[in-house]
Backbone bond lengths (Angstrom), bond angles and torsions (degrees), N, CA, C in turn:
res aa  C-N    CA-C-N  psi(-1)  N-CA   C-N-CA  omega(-1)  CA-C   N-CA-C  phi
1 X - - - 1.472 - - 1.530 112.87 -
2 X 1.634 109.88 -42.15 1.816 94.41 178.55 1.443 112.37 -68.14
3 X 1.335 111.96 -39.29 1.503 98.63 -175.74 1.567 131.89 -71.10
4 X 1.539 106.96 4.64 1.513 123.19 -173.45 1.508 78.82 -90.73
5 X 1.392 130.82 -62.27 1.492 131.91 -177.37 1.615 113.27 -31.71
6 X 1.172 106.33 -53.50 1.366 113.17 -146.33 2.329 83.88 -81.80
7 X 1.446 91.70 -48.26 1.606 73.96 175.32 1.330 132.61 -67.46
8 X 2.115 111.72 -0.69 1.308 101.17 162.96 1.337 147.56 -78.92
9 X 1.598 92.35 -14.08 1.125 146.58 -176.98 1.428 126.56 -51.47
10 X 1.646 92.80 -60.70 1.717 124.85 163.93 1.580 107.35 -47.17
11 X 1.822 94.56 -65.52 1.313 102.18 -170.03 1.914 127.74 -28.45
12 X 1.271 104.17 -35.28 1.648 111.80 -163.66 1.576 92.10 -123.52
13 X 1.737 112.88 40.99 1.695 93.85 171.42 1.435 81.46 -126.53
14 X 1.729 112.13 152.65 1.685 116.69 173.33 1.572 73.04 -67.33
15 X 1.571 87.32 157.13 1.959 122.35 166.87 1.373 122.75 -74.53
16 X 1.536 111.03 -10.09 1.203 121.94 -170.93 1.803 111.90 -89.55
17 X 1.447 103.93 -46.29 1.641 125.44 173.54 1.209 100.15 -76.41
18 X 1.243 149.42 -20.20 1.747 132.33 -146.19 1.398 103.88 -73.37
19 X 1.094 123.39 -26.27 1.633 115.40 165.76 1.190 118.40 -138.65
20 X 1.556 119.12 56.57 1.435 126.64 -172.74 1.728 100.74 -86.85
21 X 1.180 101.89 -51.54 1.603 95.47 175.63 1.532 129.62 -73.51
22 X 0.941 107.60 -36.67 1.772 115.71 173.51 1.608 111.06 -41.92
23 X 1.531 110.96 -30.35 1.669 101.26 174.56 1.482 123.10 -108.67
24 X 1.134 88.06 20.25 1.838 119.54 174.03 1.337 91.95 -65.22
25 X 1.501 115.20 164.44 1.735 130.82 98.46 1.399 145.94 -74.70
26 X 1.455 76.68 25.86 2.078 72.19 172.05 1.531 85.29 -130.43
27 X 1.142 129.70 64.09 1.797 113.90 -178.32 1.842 95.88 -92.50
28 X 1.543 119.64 27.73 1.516 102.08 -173.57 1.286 87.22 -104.16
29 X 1.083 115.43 -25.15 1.548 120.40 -170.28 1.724 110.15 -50.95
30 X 1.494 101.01 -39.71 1.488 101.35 -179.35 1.766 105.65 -75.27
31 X 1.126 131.47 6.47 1.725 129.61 171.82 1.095 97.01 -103.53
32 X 1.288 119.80 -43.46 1.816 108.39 174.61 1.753 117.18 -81.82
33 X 1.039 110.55 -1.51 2.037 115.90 144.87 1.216 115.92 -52.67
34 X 1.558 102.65 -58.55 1.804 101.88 -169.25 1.442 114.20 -92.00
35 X 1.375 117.21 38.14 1.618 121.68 164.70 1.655 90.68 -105.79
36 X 1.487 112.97 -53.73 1.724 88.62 -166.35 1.962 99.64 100.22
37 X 1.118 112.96 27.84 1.080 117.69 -179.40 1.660 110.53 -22.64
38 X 1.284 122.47 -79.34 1.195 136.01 170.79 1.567 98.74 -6.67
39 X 1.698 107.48 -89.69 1.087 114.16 -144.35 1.973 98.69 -73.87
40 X 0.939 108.39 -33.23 1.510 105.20 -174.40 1.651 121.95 -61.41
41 X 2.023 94.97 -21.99 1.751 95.22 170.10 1.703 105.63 -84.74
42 X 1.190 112.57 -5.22 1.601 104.16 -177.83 1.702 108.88 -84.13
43 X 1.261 96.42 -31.09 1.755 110.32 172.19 1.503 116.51 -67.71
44 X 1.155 101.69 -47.78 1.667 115.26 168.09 1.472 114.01 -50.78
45 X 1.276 96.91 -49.23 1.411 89.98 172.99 1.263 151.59 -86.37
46 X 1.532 95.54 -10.79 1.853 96.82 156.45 0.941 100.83 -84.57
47 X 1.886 139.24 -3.76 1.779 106.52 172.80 1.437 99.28 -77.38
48 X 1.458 125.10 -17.54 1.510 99.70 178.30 1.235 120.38 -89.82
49 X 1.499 115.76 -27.49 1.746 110.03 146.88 1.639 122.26 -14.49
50 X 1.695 88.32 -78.12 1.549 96.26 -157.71 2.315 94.05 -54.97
51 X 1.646 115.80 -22.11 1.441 87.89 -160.99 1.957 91.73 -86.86
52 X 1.229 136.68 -2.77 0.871 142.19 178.59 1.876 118.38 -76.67
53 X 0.712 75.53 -54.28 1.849 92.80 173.58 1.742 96.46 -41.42
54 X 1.147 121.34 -36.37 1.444 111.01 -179.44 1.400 116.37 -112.10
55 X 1.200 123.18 -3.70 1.611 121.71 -168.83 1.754 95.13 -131.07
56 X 1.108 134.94 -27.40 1.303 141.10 169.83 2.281 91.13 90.38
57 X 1.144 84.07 -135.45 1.731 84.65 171.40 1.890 120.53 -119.18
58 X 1.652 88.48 30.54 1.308 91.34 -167.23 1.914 111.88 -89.44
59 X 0.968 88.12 -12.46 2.281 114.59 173.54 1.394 98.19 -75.28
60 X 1.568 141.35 -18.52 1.201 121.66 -136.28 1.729 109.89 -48.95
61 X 0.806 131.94 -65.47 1.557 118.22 178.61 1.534 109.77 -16.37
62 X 1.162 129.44 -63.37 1.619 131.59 -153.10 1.932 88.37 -73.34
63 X 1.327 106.16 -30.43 1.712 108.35 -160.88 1.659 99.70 -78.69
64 X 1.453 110.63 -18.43 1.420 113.49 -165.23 2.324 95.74 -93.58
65 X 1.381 94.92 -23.52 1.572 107.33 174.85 1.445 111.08 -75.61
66 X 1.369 120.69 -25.39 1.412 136.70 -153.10 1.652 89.89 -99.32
67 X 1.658 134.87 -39.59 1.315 133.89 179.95 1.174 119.73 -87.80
68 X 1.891 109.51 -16.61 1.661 94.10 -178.53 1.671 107.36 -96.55
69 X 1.448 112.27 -12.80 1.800 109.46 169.12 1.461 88.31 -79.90
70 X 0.990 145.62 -44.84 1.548 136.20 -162.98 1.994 102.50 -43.53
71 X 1.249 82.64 -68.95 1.890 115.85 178.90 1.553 113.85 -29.67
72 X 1.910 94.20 -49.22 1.601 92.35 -166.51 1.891 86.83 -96.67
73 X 0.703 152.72 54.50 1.496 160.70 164.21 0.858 146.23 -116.96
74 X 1.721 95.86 -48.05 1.385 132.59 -164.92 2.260 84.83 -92.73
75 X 1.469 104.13 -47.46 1.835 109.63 -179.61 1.008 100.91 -48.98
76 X 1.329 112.20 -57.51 1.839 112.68 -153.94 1.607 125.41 -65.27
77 X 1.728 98.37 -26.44 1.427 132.17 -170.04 1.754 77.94 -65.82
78 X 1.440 113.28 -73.48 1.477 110.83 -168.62 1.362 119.29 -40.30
79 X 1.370 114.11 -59.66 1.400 123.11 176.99 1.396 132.85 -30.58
80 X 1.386 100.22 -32.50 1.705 126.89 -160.71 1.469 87.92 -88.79
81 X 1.795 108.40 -53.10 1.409 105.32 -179.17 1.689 105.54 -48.38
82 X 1.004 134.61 -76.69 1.402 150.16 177.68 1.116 106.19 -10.47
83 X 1.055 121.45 -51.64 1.925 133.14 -169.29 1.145 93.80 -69.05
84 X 1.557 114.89 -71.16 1.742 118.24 -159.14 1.547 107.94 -40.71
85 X 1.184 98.17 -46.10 1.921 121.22 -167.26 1.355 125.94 -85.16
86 X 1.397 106.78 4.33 1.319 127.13 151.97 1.805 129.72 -4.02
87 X 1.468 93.76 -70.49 1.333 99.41 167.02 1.562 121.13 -88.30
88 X 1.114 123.65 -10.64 1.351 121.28 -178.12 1.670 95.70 -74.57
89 X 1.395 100.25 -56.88 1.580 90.39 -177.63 1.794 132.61 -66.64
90 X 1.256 93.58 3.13 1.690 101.52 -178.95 1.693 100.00 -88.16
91 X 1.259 103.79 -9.78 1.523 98.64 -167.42 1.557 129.98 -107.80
92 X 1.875 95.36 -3.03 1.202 126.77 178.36 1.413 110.32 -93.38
93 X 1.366 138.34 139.88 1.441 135.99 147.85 1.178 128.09 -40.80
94 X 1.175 113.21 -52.25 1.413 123.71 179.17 1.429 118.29 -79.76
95 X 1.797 119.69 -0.71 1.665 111.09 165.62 1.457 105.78 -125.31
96 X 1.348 115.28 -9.40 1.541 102.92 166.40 1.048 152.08 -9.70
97 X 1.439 93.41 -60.05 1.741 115.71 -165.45 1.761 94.66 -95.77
98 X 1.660 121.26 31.85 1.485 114.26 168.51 1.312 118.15 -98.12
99 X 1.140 136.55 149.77 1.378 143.53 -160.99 1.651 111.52 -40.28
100 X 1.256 114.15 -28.62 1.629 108.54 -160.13 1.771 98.79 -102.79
101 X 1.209 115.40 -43.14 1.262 112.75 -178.40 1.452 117.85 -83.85
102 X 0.782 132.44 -6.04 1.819 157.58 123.97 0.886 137.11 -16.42
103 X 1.489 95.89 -52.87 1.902 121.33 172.57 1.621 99.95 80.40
104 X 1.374 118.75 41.78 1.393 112.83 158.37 1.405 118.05 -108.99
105 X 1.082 118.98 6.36 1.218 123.09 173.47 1.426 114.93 -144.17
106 X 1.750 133.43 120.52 1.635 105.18 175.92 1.319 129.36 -83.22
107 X 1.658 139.29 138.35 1.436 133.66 168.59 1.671 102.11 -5.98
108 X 1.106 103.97 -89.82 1.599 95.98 -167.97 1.664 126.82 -10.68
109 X 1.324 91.20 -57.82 1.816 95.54 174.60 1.342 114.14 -76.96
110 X 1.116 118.37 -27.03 2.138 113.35 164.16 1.198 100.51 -75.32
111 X 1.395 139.14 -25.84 1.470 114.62 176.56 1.683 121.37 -65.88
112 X 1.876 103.37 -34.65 1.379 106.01 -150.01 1.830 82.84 -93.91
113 X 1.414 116.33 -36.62 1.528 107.85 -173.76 1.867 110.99 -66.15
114 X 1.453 105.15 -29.78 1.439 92.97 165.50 1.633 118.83 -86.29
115 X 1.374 130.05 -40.79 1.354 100.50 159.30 1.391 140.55 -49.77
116 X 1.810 120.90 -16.93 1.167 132.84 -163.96 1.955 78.01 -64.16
117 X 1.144 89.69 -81.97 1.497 107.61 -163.87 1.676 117.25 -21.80
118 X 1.353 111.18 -68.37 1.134 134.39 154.41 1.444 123.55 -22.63
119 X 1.386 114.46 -38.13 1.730 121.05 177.30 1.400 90.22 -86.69
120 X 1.359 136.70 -57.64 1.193 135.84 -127.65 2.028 82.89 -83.88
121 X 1.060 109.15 -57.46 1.410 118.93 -176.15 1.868 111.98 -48.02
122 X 0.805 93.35 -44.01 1.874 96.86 179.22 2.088 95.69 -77.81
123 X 1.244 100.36 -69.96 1.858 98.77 165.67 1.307 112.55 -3.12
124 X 1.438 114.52 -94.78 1.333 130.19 165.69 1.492 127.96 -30.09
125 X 1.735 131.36 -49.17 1.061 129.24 175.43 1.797 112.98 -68.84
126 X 1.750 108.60 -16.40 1.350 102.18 173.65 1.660 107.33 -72.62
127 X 1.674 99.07 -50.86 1.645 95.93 -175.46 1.417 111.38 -47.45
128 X 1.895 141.47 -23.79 1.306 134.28 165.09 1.388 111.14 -63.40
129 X 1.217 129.42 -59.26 1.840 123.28 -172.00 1.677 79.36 171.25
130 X 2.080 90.92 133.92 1.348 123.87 -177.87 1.489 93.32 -59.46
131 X 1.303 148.17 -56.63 1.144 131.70 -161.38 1.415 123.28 -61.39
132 X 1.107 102.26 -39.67 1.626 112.02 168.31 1.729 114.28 -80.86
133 X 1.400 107.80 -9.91 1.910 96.39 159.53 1.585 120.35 -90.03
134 X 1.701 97.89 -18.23 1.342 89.68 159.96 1.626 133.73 -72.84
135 X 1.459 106.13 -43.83 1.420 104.95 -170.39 2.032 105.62 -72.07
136 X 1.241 113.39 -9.71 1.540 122.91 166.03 1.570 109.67 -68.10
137 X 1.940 113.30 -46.30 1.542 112.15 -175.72 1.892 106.80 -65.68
138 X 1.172 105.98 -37.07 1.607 131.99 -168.20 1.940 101.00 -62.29
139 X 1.303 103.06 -38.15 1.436 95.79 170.17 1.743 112.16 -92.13
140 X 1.163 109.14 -20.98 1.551 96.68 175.24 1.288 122.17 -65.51
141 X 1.589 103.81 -53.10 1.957 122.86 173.51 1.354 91.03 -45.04
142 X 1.972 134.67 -71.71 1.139 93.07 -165.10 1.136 127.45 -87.36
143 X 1.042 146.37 29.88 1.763 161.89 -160.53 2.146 82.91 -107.14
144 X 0.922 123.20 -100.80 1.252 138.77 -169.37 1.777 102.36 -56.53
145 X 1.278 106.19 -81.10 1.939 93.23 -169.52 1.560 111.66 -61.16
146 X 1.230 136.70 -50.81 1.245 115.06 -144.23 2.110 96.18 -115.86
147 X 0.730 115.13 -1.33 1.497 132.37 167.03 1.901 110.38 -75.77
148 X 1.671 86.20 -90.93 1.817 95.30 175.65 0.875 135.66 -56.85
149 X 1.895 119.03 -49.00 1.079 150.60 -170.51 1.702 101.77 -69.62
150 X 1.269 116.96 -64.16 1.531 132.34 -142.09 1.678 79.38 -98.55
151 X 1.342 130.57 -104.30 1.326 158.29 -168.42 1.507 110.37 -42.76
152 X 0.909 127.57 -76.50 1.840 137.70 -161.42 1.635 101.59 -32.49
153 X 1.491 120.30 -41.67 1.314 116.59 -164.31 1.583 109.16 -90.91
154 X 1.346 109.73 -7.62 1.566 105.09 -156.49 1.237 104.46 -128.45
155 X 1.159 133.01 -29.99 1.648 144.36 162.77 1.003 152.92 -131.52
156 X 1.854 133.80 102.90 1.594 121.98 -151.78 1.718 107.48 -47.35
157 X 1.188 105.70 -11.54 1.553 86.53 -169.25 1.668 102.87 -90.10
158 X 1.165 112.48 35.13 1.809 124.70 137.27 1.372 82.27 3.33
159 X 1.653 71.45 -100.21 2.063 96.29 -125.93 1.587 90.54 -80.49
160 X 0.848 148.94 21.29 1.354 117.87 129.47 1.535 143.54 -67.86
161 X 1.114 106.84 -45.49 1.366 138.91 169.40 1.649 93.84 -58.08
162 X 1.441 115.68 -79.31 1.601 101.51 -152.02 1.688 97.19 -91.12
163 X 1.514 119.70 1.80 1.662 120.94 151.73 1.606 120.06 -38.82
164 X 1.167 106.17 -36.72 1.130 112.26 172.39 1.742 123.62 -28.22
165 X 1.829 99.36 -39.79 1.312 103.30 -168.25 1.910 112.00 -97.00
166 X 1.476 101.20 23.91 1.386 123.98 167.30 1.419 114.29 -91.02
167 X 1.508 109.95 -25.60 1.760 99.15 170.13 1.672 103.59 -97.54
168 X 0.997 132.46 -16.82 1.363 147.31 169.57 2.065 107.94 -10.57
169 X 1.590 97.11 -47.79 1.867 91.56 -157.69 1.539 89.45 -113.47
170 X 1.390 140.56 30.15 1.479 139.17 126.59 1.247 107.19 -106.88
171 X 1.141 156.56 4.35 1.363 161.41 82.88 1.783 116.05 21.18
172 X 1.537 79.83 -63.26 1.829 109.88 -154.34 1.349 91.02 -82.50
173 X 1.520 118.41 -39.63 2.289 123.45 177.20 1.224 91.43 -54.69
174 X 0.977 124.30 -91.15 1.585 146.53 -167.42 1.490 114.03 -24.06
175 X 1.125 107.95 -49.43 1.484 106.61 162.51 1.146 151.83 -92.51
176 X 1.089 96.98 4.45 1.749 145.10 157.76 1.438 109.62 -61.18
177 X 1.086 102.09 -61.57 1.329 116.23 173.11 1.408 124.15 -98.72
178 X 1.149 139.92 -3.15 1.168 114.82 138.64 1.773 139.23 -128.04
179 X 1.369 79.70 30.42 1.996 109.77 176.45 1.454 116.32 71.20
180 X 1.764 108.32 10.00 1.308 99.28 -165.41 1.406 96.59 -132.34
181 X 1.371 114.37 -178.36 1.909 113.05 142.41 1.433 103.25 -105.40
182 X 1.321 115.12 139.90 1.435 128.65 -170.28 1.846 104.23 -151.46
183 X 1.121 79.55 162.92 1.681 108.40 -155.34 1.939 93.05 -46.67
184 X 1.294 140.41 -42.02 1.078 158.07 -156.83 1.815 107.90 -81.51
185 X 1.612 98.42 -55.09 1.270 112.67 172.23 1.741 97.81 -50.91
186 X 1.242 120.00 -53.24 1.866 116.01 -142.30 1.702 89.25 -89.23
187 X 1.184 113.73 -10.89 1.903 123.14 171.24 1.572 90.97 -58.72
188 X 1.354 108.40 -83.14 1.835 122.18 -155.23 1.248 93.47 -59.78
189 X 1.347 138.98 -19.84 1.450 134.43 172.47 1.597 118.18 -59.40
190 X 1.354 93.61 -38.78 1.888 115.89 -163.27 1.577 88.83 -86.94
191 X 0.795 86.76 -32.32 2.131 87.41 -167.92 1.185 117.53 -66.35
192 X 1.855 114.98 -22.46 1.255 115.96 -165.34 1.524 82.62 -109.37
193 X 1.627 136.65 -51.85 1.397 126.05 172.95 1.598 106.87 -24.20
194 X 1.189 115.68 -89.07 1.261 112.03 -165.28 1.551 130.91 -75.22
195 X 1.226 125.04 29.02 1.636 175.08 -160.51 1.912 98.53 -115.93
196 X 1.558 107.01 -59.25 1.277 120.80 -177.40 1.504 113.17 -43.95
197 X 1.420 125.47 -54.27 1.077 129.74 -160.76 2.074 102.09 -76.74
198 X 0.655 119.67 -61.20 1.491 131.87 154.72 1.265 122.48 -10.25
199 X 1.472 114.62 -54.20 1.680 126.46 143.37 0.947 120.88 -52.10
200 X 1.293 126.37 -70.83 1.831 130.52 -150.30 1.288 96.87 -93.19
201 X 1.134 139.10 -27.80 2.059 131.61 -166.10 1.784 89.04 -95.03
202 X 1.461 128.33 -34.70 1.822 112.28 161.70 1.583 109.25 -65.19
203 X 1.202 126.79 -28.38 1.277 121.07 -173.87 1.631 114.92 -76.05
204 X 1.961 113.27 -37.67 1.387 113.82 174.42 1.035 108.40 -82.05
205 X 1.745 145.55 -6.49 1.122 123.79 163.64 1.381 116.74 -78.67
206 X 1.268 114.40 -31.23 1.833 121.20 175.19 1.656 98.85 -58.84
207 X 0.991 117.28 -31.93 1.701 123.53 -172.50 1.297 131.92 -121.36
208 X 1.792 95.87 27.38 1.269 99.05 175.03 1.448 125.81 -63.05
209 X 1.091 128.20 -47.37 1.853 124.92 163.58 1.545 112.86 -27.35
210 X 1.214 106.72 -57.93 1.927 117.37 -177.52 1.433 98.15 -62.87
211 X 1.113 147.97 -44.14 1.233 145.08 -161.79 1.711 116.57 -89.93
212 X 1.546 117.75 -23.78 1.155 102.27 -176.08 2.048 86.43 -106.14
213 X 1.318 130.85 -10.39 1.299 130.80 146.71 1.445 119.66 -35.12
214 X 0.892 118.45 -46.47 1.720 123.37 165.63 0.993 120.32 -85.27
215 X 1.055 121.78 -25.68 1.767 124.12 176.40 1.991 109.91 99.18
216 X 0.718 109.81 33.00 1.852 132.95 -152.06 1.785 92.15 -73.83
217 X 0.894 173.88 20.06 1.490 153.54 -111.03 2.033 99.23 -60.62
218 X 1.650 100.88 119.15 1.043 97.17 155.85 1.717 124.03 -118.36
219 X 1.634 112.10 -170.17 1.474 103.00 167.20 1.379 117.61 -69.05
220 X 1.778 122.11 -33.78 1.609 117.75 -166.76 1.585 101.96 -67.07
221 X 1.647 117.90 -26.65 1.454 96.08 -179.76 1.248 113.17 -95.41
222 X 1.393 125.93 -13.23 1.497 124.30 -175.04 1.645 106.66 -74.11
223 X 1.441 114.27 -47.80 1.392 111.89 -178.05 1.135 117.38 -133.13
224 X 1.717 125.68 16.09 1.061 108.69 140.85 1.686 100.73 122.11
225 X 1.174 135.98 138.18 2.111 131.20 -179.20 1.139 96.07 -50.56
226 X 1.496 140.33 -49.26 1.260 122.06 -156.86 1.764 126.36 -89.29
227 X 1.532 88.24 -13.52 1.452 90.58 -174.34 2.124 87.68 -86.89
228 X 0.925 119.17 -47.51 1.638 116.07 172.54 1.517 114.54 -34.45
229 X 1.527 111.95 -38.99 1.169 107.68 -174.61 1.298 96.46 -81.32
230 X 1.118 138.26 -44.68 1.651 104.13 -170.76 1.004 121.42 -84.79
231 X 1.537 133.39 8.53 1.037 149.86 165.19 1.811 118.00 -75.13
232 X 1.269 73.45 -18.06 1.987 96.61 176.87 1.663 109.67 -86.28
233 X 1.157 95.46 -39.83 1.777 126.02 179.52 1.865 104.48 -61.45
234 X 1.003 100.47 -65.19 1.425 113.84 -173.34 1.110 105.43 -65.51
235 X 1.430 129.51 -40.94 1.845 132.23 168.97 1.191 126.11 -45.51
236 X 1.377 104.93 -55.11 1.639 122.58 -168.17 1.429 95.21 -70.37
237 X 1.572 115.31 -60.46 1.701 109.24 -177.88 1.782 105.15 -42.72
238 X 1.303 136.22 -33.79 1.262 141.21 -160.10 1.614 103.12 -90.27
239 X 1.098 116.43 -29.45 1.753 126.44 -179.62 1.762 97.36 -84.27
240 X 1.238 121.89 -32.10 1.158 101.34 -152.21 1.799 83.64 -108.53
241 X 1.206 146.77 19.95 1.567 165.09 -143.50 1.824 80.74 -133.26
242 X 1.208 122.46 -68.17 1.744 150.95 -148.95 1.847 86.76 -66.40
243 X 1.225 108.98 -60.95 1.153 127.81 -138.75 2.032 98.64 -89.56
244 X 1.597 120.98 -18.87 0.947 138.58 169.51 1.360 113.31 -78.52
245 X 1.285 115.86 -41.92 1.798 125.20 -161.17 1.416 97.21 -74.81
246 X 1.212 111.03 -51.48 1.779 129.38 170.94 1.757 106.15 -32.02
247 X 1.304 99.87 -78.77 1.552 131.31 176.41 1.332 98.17 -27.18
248 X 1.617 110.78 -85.99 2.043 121.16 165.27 1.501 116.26 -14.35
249 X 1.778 101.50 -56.76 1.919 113.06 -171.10 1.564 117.76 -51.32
250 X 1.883 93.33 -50.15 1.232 96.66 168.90 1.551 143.38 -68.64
251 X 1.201 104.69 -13.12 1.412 115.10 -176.06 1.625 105.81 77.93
252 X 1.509 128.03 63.99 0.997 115.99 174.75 1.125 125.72 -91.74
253 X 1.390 158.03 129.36 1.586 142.22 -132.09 2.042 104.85 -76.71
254 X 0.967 108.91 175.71 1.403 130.94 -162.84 1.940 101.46 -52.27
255 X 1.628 83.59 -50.36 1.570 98.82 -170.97 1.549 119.16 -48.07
256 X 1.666 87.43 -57.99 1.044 114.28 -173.14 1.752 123.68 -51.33
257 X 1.200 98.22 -37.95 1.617 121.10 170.18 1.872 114.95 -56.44
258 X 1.307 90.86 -37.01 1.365 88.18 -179.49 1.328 117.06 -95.62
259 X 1.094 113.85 4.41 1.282 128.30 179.24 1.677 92.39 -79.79
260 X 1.563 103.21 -70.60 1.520 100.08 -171.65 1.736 107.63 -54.57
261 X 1.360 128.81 -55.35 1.572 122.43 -176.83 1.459 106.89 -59.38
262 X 1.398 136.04 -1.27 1.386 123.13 135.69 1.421 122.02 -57.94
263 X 1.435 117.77 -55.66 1.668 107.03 175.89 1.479 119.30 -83.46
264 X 1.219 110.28 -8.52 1.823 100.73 157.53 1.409 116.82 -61.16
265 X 1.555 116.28 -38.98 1.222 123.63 167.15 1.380 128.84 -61.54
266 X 1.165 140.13 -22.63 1.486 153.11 -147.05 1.350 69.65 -115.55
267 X 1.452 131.85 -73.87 1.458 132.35 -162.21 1.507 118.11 -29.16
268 X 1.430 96.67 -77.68 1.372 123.40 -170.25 2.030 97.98 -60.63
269 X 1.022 117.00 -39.14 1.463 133.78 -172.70 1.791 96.94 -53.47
270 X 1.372 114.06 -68.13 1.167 130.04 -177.57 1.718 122.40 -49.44
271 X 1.677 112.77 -37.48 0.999 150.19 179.62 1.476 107.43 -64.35
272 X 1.233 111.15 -45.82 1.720 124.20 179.59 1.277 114.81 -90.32
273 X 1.502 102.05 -49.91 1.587 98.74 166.14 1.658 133.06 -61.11
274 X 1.558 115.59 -18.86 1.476 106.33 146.12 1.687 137.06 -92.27
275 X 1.406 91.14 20.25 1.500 94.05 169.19 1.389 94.04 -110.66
276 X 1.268 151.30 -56.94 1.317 139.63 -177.20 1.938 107.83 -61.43
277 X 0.935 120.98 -30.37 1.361 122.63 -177.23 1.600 118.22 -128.91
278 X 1.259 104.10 58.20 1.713 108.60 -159.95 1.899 105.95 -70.56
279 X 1.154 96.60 110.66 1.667 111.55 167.63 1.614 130.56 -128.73
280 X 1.040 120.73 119.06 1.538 112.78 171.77 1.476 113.44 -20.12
281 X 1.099 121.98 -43.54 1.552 99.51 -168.46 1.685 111.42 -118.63
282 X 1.841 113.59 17.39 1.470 88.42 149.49 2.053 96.19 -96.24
283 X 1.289 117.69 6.43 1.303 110.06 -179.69 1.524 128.29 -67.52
284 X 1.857 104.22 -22.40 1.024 133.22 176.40 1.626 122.82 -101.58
285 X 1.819 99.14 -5.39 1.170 83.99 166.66 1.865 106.17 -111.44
286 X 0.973 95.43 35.01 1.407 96.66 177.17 1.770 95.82 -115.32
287 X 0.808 103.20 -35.40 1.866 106.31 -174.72 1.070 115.14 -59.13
288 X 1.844 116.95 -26.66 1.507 154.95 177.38 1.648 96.27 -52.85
289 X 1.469 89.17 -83.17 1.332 117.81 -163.34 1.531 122.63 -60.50
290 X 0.749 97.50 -9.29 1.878 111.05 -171.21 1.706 118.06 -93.44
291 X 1.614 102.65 -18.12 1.021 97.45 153.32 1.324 121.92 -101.12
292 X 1.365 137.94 -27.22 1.180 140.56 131.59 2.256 122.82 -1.62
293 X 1.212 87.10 -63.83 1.137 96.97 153.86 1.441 141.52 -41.59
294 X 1.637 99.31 -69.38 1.365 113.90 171.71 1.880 109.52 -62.58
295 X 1.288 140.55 -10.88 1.026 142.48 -136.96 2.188 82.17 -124.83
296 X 1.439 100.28 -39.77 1.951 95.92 179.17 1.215 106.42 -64.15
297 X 2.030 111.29 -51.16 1.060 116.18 -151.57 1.627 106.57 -79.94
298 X 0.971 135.10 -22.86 1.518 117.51 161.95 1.381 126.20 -80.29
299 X 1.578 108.98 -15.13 1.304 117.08 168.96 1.696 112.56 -60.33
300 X 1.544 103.38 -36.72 1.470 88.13 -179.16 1.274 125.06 -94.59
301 X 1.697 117.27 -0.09 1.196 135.93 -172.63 1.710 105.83 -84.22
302 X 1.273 110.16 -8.70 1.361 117.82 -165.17 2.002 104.28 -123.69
303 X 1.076 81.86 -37.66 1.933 84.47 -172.28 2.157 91.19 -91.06
């Protein structure tokens, strides 16, 4: 089985890179590729949102236990993605040049460095409290099996369905901290679900060529830019609805509120304005901004 891996591996790397890094000194650089740094500290950080929102920073020990199972979970989840997607990404422009389809790294070692992570990360969130290692396992399964594995190839409605495992690690804070699932927790959950589409449907229209190049099923080719955009429209109003009720639950001060119903506004604003005025580059500046967004609005849900 590894060596069927490792020759699938080959298959979709130019011949020229396949072992350009391995005789490096920087070959760590290619393990810190397949975390996704970016996106995995934005994930990280609504799980420490959601465990902040109830303990403030006065837990820090448990909050500093709560980010490093988050970390190795939230990596490994990616990693696994990385492997599975192997060939999708050799076939795209925009994932090419990543460690596995590249040939700087072989499957074998993205399998075992993302399961390492992945065990060790769920491990750990059991040794804190079973409830919170479940809702941590619950976002990995659907992040990797029923997302990548099951969904990604066969139906745009992906990332909704296996999005699910995007509210997963403020989910996973929240109940961490307060031993339960509660009305607040399943808010920051919804906020980042429907948050999801807002990201990834600006990203497949910027990349529609790369995406139907692989054969990817998205919404812009199934039904079309405009029906995506209001589907983008209708999200953001629903993330930033999610992301308010939360805000309210907690009692976040006056200021602070208006801080966030400024970026619900910019949100939702941006959201409408590329469906009434659809252009590449307010499309991209919404794809921009949306994580931007997601990055205030738990900031203030938590501080």
């Amino acid at each position: 089985m590894p060596m069927r891996w490792g020759l699938q591996a080959m298959r979709y790397a130019p011949r020229n890179t396949q072992y350009a890094i391995r005789s490096t000194p920087y070959g760590l650089r290619r393990y810190l590729a397949l975390i996704k740094s970016l996106q995995t500290a934005l994930l990280l950080l609504t799980g420490l949102a959601g465990f902040v929102s109830a303990h403030g920073l006065t837990a820090w020990p448990a909050a500093l236990a709560a980010a490093g199972s988050l970390f190795l979970a939230i990596s490994g989840s990616t990693v696994l993605n990385m492997a599975y997607d192997r060939d999708i990404d050799g076939r795209m422009a925009r994932t090419a040049c990543r460690p596995l389809p590249s040939g700087q790294i072989s499957l074998r070692e993205v399998v075992l460095f993302g399961g390492t992570l992945a065990a060790l990360g769920v491990g750990w969130a059991l040794a804190l409290a079973p409830l919170y290692a479940a809702v941590v396992f619950a976002g990995l399964f659907f992040d990797v099996v029923v997302y990548t594995v099951w969904l990604k190839r066969r139906t745009p409605y992906a990332i909704l369905i296996g999005g699910l495992s995007g509210g997963m690690p403020v989910l996973a804070g929240r109940v961490l901290a307060v031993g339960q699932v509660d009305a607040v927790g399943v808010l920051l959950a919804l906020g980042v679900l429907c948050w999801i589409p807002t990201h990834i449907m600006t990203l497949s229209m910027r990349c529609h060529g790369d995406y139907c190049a692989a054969g990817v099923p998205t919404f812009p080719a199934a039904y079309g830019f405009r029906a995506t955009r209001a589907i983008i429209a209708v999200s953001a109003l629903a993330a930033a609805a999610a992301m308010t009720a939360a805000a309210v639950l907690v009692c976040v001060p006056a200021a602070s509120l208006r801080v966030l119903m400024a970026l619900n506004a910019a949100l939702v604003g941006l959201a409408v304005a590329t469906l009434a005025r659809p252009s590449d580059r307010l499309n991209f500046a919404l794809f921009k901004f949306a994580s931007l967004y997601m990055l205030g609005a738990m900031v203030i849900v938590a501080v």
